[in-house]
PAMI-282478 format. One record per residue (C-alpha): residue in one letter; x, y, z. Coordinates in pm, whole numbers, padded with zeros to 5 digits, always signed. Each point is the difference from the previous one (the first is absolute). Layout:
AXYZ;...
//
This chain:
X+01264-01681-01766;X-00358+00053+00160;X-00030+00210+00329;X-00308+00066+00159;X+00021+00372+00176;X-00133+00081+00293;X-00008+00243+00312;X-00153+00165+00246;X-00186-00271+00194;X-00031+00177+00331;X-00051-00347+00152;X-00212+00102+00365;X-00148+00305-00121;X-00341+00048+00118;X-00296+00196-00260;X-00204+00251+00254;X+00060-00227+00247;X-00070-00353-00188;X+00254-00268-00001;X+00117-00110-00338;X+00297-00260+00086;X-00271-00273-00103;X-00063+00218-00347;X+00374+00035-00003;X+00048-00353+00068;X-00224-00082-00320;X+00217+00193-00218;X+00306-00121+00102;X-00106-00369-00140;X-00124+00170-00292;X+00357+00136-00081;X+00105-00370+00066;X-00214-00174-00188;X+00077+00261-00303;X+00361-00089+00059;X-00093-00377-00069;X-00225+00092-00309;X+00235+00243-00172;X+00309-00182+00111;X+00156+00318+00121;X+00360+00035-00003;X+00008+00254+00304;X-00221+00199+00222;X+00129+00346+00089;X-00189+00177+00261;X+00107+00387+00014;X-00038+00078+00378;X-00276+00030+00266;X-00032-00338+00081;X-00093+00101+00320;X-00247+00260+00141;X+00184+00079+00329;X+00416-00040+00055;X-00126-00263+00268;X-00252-00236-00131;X-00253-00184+00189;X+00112-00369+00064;X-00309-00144-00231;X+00156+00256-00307;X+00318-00116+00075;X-00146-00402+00002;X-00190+00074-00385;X+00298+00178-00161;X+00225-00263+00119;X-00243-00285-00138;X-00053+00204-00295;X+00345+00004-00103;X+00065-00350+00076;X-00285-00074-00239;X+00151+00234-00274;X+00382-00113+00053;X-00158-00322-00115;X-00068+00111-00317;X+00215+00260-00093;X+00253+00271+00134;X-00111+00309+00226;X+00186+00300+00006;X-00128+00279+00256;X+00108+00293+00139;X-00113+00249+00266;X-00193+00291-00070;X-00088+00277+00270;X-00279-00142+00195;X+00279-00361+00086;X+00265+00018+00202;X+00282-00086-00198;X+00238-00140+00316;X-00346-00201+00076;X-00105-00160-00317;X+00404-00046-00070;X+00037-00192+00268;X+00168-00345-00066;X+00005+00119-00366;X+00383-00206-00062;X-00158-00293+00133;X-00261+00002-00285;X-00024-00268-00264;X+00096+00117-00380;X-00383+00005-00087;X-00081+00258+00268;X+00212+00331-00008;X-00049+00282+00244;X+00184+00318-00081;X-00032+00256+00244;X+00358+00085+00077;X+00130+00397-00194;X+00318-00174-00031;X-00112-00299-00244;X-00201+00169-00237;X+00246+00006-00262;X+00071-00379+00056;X-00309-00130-00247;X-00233-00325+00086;X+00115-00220-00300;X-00308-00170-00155;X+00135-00336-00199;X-00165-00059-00335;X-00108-00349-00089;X+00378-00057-00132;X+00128+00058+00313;X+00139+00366-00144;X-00060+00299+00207;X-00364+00110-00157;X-00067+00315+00161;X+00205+00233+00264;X-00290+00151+00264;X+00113+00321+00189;X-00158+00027+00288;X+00018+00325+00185;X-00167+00053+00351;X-00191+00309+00060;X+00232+00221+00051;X-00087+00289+00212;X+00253+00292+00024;X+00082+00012+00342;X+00102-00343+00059;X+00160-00073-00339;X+00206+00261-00191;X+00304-00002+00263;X+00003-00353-00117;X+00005+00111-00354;X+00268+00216+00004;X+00297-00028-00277;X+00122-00069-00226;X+00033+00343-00044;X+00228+00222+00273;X-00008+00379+00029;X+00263+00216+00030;X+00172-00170+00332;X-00034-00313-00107;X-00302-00090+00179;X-00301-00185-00183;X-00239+00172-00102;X-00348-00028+00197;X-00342-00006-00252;X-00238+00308+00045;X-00264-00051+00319;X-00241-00113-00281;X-00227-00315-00134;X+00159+00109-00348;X+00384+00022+00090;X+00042-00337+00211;X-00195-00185-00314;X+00247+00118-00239;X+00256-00104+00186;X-00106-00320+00087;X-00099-00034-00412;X+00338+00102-00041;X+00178-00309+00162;X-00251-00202-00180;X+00082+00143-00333;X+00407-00064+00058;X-00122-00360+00091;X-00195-00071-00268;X+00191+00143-00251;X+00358-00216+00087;X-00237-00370+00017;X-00085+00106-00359;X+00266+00088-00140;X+00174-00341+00010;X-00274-00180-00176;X-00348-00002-00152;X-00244+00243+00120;X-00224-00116+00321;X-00317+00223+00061;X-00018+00147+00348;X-00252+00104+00235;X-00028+00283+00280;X-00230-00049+00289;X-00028+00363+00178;X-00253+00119+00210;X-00060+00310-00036;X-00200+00300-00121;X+00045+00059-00383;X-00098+00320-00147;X-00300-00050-00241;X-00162-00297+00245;X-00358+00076+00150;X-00017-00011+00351;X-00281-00159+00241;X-00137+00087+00338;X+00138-00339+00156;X+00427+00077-00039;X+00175+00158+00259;X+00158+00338-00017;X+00392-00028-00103;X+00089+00383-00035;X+00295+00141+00057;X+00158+00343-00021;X-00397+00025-00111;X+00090-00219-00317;X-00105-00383-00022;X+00051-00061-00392;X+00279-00116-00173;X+00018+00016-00387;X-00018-00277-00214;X+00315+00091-00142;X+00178-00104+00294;X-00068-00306+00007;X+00010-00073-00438;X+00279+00237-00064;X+00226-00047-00293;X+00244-00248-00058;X-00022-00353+00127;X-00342+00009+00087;X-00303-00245+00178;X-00244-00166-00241;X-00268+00013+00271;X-00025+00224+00282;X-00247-00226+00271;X-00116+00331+00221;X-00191-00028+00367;X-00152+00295+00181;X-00315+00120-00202;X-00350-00205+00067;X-00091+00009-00364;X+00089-00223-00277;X+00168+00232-00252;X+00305+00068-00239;X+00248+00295+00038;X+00149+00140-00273;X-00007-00202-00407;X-00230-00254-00093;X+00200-00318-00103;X+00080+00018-00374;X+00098-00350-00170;X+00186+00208-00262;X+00162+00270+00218;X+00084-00177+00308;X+00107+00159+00338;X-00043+00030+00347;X-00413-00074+00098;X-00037+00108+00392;X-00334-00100+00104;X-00122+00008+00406;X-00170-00343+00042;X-00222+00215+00271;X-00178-00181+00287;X-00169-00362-00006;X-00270+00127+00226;X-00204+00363+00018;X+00130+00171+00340;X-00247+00302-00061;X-00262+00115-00193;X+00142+00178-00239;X+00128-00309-00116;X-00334-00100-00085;X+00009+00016-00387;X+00379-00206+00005;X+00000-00268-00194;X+00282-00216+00236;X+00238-00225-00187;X+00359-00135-00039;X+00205+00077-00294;X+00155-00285-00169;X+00274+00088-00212;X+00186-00213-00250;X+00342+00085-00053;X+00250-00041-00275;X+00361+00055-00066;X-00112+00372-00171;X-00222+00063+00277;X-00370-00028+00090;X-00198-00226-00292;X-00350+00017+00138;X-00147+00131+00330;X-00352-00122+00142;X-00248+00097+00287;X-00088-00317+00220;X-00361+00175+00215;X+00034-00097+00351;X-00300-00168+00184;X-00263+00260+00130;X-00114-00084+00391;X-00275+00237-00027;X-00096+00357-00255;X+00074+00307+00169;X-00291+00271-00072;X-00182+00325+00117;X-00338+00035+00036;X-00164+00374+00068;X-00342+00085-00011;X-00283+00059+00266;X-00067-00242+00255;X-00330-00081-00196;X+00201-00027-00319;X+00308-00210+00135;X-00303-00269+00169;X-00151-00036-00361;X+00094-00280-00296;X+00185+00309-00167;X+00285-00146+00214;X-00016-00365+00016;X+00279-00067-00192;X+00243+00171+00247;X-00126-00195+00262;X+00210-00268+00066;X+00322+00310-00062;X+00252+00141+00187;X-00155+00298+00002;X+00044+00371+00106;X-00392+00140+00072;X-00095+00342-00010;X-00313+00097+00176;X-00119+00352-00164;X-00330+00106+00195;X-00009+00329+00110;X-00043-00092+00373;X+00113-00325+00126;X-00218-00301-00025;X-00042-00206+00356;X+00189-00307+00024;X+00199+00071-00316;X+00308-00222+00051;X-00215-00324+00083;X-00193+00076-00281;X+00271+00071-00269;X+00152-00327+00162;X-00241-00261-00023;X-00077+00161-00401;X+00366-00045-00050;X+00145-00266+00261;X+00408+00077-00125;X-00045+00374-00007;X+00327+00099+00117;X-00071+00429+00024;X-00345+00087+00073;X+00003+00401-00010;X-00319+00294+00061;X+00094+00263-00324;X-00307+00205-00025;X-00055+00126-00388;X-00116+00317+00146;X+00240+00231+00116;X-00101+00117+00380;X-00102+00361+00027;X+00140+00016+00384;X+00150+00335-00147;X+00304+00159+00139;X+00193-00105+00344;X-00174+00251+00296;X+00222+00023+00316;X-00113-00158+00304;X-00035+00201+00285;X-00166+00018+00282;X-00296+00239-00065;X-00086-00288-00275;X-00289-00207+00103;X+00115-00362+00002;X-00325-00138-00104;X+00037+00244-00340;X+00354-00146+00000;X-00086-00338-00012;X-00248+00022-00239;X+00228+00188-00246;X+00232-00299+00086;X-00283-00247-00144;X-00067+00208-00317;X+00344+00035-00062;X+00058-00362+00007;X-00331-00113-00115;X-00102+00223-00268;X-00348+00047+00204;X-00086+00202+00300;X-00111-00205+00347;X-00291-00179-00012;X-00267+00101+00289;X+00122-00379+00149;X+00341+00061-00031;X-00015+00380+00102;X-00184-00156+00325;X+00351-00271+00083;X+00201+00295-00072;X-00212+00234+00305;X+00002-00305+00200;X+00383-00070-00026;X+00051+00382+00034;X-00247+00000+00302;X+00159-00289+00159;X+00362+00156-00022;X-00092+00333+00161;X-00175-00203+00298;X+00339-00242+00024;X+00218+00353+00044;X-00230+00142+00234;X-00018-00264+00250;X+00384-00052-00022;
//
């Protein structure tokens, strides 16, 4: 079996305010046409589908093409990770053909997607567990344990607890469909935040209690356990926990991370999809597919002077994040830093020099407001007034005693 991994497409999400549904768009026939090339038994796509629980109508119009285009091909399995809404992108999910599966129901999540080898034999089980966020969910995953009056029992008010119990109904599932017959691998979708994984700028806070993380453990375990953990949340491209070992196989969880950079510290990603091959023992071989590019995403400090010169030509068709350092602001310094670099996306002033405004003075009124204002241009400049803009400053101040007096 061959499934191509993937996650965290945050289809609508804007980058500082640029659109990237056409960027988005481009990727999505990418994945396709990798489908077609690598004859792909599945696509599994571990949450965040969406950027917002309610999509724009022209999101909504490319996912649905999208999938149409895919469910050609191959099957999709996806599930609902904390930026969807998993009522919304459920919706209709019964009336589905068998190539397109939508999981985002608690209940189901021990009832696997079965993938058919080319035999016609069940090839692979998928698991695929919403995001499950404690508040909502672990009433729902109560049992099978009761307490003392006979009551089940409720998971812990934490990421950790209502994974483990979820894993747990996956694990008695798994382990009764194999043992009646030959082994079939299985995979977990989960979104989620796995200790060990490296974090971005561009995911959205999921603490709580304070906690956000969830051990790997929970979701491996012992016993019957997944080949292949397919994990959505984190932005970057990355494994969690053991390499894959031909001679010592075992669970490989790996975050597919974003086909897109939402932020700049994203900047150094190197996006892809994961495709995994799977065997009845587990994961045989596991390879990085790079996602198309739209556009680098750089940063570019330096003096004004310095960020006009060739020094910086090659960042000048970037994304880019400019950081003017002059000591005192250069005139017209956002035109200027935007027709050197026409997709700057953060143009920002950070003078090198630290500004010797000196301690906070109260304001009172025995201060002179001209002395005031001027300490208020040194402080912000890292220069005193000049005699031209000492003169605006006694003309504003002029002009505001004359307004009071003739009111």
């Amino acid at each position: 079996m061959r499934i191509l991994h993937t996650s965290d497409w945050h289809l609508g999400r804007t980058l500082h305010g640029v659109e990237l549904v056409a960027h988005q768009g481009a990727f999505l026939d990418h994945l396709v046409e990798v489908v077609r090339a690598e004859r792909v038994d599945a696509v599994l796509v571990s949450g965040d589908v969406y950027d917002r629980a309610i999509p724009p109508v022209d999101v909504v119009e490319l996912l649905t093409d999208a999938l149409l285009r895919l469910s050609e091909h191959t099957r999709v399995v996806i599930s609902p990770g904390n930026h969807d809404s998993a009522t919304r992108l459920g919706f209709a999910a019964p009336l589905f053909r068998e190539r397109l599966a939508v999981r985002a129901r608690v209940e189901d999540l021990a009832v696997p997607v079965e993938l058919p080898s080319a035999d016609g034999d069940v090839g692979a089980l998928v698991y695929a567990l919403p995001y499950l966020d404690p508040d909502t969910t672990r009433h729902r995953l109560a049992g099978p344990e009761t307490d003392d009056d006979g009551a089940a029992v409720v998971p812990a008010r934490s990421h950790e607890a209502v994974v483990a119990a979820a894993m747990r109904r996956v694990r008695s599932d798994l382990a009764a469909r194999r043992a009646g017959g030959p082994r079939v691998p299985a995979v977990v979708m989960a979104h989620a935040f796995v200790v060990g994984g490296a974090a971005s700028e561009s995911e959205r806070d999921i603490r709580v209690g304070g906690v956000d993380s969830v051990p790997l453990e929970a979701l491996t375990g012992s016993g019957d356990t997944p080949d292949y953990v397919a994990l959505g949340h984190l932005h970057g491209p990355q494994g969690v926990g053991p390499d894959l070992d031909p001679q010592r196989p075992g669970p490989l969880a790996r975050y597919s991370g974003s086909p897109l950079a939402y932020s700049f510290s994203e900047m150094h990603h190197t996006k892809s999809s994961a495709l995994v091959e799977l065997g009845a023992h587990g994961v045989q071989h596991m390879e990085l597919v790079p996602t198309p590019r739209p556009r680098r995403l750089s940063e570019a400090t330096g003096t004004l002077a310095e960020l006009l010169s060739s020094a910086f030509d090659a960042q000048a068709a970037d994304w880019v994040r400019v950081a003017v350092t002059d000591t005192v602001r250069p005139r017209d310094l956002y035109a200027r830093v935007k027709a050197r670099f026409p997709h700057a996306l953060v143009i920002q002033h950070r003078p090198t020099a630290p500004l010797t405004g000196g301690p906070a003075r109260a304001v009172t009124p025995a201060r002179d407001p001209l002395e005031v204002a001027a300490e208020f241009v040194q402080e912000v400049t890292g220069a005193d007034p000049t005699e031209a803009e000492a003169a605006v400053l006694r003309r504003a101040y002029e002009a505001a005693l004359g307004a009071e007096r003739s009111a």
